[in-house]
N, C-alpha and C positions, 0 to 999 in steps of 0.2 A: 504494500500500500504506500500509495507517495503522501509524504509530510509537505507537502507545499500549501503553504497558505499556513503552517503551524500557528506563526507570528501573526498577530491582528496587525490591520495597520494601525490602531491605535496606540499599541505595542509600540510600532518602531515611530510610533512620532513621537511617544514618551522619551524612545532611546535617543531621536536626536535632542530634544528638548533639551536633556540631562548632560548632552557632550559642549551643547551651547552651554548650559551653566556651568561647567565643571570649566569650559575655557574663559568665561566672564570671569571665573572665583579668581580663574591664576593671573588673569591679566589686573584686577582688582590687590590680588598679593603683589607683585610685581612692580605696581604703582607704587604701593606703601612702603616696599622694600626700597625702591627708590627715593621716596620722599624723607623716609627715615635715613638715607645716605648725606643726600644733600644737606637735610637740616643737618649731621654731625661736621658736614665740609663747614657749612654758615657759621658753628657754633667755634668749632678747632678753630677757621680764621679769624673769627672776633676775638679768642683770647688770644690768639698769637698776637694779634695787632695792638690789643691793651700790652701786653706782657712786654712786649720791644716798644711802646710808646714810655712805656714808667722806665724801661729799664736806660731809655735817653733822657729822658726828665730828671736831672740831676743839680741838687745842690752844686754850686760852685766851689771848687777844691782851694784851699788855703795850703800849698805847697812850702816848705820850710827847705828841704833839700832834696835834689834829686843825686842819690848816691855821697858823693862828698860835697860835691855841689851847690853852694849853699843859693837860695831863692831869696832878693830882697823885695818885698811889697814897699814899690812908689807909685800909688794911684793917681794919675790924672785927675787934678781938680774937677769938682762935679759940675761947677762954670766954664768948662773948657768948650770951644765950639768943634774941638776934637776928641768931645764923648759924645755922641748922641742919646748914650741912655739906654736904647732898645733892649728890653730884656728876649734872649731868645732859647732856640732849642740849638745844644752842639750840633753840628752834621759834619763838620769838618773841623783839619787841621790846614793851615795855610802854608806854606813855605815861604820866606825871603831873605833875602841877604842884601844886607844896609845900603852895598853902595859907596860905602864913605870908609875912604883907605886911608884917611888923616891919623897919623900917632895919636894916640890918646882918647880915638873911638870904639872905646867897647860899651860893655851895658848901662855902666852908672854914666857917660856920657850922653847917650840917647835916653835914658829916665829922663836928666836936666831939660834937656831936648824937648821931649813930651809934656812935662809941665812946667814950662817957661813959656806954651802957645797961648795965645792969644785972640782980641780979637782983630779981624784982618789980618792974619795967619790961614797960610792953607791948613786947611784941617787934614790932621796926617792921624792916626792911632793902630795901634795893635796890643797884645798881649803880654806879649816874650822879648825882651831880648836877652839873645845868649852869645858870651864871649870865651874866650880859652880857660876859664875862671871863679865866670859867676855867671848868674841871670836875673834879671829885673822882671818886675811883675807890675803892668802897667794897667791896667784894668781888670774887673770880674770876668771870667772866664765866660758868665751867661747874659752877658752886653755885647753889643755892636761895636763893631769898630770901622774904622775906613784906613784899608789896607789893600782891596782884592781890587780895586777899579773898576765894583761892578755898585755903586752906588748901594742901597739896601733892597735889592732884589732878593726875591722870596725866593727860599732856599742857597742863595749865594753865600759869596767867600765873606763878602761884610756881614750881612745880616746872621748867619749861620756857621760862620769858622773862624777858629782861636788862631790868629797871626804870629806867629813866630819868624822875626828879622834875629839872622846870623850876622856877628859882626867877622866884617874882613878887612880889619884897620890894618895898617902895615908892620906894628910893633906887636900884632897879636898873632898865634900859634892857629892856623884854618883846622887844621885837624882836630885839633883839641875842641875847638871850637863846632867842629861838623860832630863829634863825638859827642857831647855835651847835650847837641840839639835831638841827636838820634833817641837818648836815654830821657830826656823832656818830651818825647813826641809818643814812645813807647807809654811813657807813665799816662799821658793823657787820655790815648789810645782804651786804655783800662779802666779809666777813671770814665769814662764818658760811652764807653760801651760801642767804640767805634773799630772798622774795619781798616786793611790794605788797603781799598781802592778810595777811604774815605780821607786819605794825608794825598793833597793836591799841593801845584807849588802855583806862585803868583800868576803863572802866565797863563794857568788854565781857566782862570777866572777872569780873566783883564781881555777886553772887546778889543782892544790894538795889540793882544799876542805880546807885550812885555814880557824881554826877557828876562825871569825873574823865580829864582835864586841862580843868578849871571853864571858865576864862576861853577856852582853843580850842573849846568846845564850845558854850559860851553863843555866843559870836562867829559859829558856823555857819565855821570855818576848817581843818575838819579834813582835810575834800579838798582843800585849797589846800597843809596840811603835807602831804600824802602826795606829792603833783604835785610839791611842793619837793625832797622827799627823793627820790624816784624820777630824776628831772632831775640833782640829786646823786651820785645814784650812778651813772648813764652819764656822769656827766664825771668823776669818780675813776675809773671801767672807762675810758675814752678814755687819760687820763692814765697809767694803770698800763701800759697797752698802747703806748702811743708809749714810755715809759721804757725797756719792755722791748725796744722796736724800736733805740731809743740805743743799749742796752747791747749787742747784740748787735751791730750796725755798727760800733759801737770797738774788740767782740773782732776784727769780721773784719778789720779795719784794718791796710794793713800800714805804717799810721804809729805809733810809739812813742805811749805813752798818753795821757804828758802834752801831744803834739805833738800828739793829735788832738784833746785839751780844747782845746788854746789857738786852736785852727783852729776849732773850733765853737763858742767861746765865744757868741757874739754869740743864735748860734741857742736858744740854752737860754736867754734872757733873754725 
């Protein structure tokens, strides 16, 4: 006997019915799974973007020494028409070199320099100068300066990056002086939560391509400074981390403080 016709057609319009919902269900999962994807992409890039927005948002550092080096705070009068004031966000560090090969121009002669401007005075400012020696600190690190020749354009070398002029007087040692700047560039680097590609020199900023920091740039030694500072700054990041690893092994110590300096002396030398 033949079974044909076994199935009613009511039967199989039930069965496709059931293939339509069972493919509505998945494409309805499918959605969700997606939606649920996305909002974790929306949610991961909101806090990455808080999380590297705070971690640039930074107190202005009060620098005392960079290695032996000692830092002197001489800030620019707050009437100078070579402060503008602008509180901002770091994005940058700036590179330059002074310029000015007279005996007797390192740091503490361009501080004088900086607050002895006036008004009818080009308005001239930066941050740093550093010489074979020492380094001056001429404004807060999260104020504007006029240094980069881009006026205070948003995201700029003015509005947004800490100036550092290398002196290259005649009586002063460049090396010492290019060294000096590498280990100030590094520490800031850390301090401000900044990258390689975020240390620029003047000329990247400047609309007329000024040459500027002259002598690293004539020399072809800019990628040598960057490779120096970079190297710089994972050995302050080592050093800061082994510190903290100290500090934390003397808390857990159950030797009294000074018992456990004087048992680790040797080690800290």
């Amino acid at each position: 006997m033949k079974l044909m016709g076994f199935y009613s057609g009511s039967q199989k319009k039930s069965g496709g019915k059931s293939k339509k919902r069972r493919t509505r269900n998945l494409r309805v999962l499918l959605v969700a799974v997606l939606a649920v994807f996305l909002l974790a992409v929306i949610v991961w890039a909101v806090w990455s973007a808080v999380s590297w927005w705070k971690s640039r948002v930074t107190d202005p550092v009060e620098l005392e020494y960079i290695g032996d080096i000692p830092i002197y705070e001489q800030y620019i009068p707050l009437d100078s028409p070579a402060r503008p004031g602008n509180k901002r966000l770091v994005e940058w560090v700036v590179i330059h070199e002074t310029d000015n090969f007279r005996a007797g121009a390192g740091a503490e002669a361009h501080a004088d320099f900086l607050s002895g401007l006036g008004e009818g005075d080009d308005p001239r400012s930066w941050h740093y100068t550093v010489d074979d020696h020492q380094i001056y600190h001429h404004l807060p690190d999260d104020e504007a300066a006029y240094h980069a020749s881009d006026k205070l354009n948003p995201h700029g070398g003015n509005l947004n990056g800490i100036g550092i002029e290398m002196c290259v007087n005649e009586d002063g040692n460049y090396e010492e002086t290019l060294e000096n700047t590498v280990q100030l560039t590094a520490k800031l680097m850390l301090e401000y939560n900044l990258r390689k590609n975020d240390i620029q020199t003047h000329q990247h900023f400047s609309p007329s391509g000024k040459i500027c920091p002259a002598r690293l740039l004539d020399e072809g030694r800019w990628d040598e400074f960057i490779d120096r500072v970079e190297e710089a700054r994972k050995e302050m990041r080592e050093a800061e981390r082994e510190a903290a690893r100290r500090a934390q092994e003397r808390e857990d110590s159950i030797l009294p403080g000074f018992l456990y300096d004087l048992l680790h002396k040797e080690e800290e030398k």
